[in-house]
C-alpha positions in Angstrom: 74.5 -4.6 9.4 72.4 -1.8 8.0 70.3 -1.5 11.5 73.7 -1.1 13.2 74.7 1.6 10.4 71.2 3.6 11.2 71.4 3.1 14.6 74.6 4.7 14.9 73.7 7.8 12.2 70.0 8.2 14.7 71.4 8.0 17.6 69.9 7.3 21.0 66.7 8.8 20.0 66.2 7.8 16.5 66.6 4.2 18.2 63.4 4.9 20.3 61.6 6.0 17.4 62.5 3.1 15.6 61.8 0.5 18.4 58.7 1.9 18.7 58.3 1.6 15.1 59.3 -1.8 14.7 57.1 -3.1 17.4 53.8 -1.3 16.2 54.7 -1.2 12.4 51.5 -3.4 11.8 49.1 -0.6 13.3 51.6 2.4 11.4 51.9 0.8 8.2 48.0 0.1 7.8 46.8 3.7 9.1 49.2 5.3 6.0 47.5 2.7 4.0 44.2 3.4 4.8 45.1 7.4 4.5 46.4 6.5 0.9 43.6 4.3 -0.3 41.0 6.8 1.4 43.0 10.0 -0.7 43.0 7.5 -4.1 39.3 7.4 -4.0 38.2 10.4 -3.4 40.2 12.3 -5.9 39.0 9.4 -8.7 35.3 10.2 -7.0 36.0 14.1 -7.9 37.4 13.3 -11.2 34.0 11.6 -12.3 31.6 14.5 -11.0 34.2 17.0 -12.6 33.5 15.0 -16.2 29.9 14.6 -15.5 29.8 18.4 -14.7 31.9 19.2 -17.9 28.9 16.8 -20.2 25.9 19.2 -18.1 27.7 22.6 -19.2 28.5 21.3 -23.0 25.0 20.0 -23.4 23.5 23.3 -22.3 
């Protein structure tokens, strides 16, 4: 029922984009993941050489 309901509200081309979707949702859904993961650890990377940075500067 809910497909139907967005299907309507999307129309004829927000039906493409979700077919399209749907059938390569495996590929989609682990490129954002990999973005996301790739984004976690590099900000917790920069967080660690910021506090290391910080300890250099206060020992000095």
């Amino acid at each position: 029922m809910i497909e139907s309901i967005i299907d309507f509200i999307l129309g004829p081309y927000g039906r493409m984009v979700s077919n399209f979707y749907i059938e390569h949702q495996f590929i989609i859904n682990s490129i954002v993941l990999a973005v996301a993961f790739y984004k976690l650890f590099k900000n917790k990377s920069k967080g660690v050489r910021s506090e290391q940075d910080m300890k250099v500067h206060n020992e000095n």
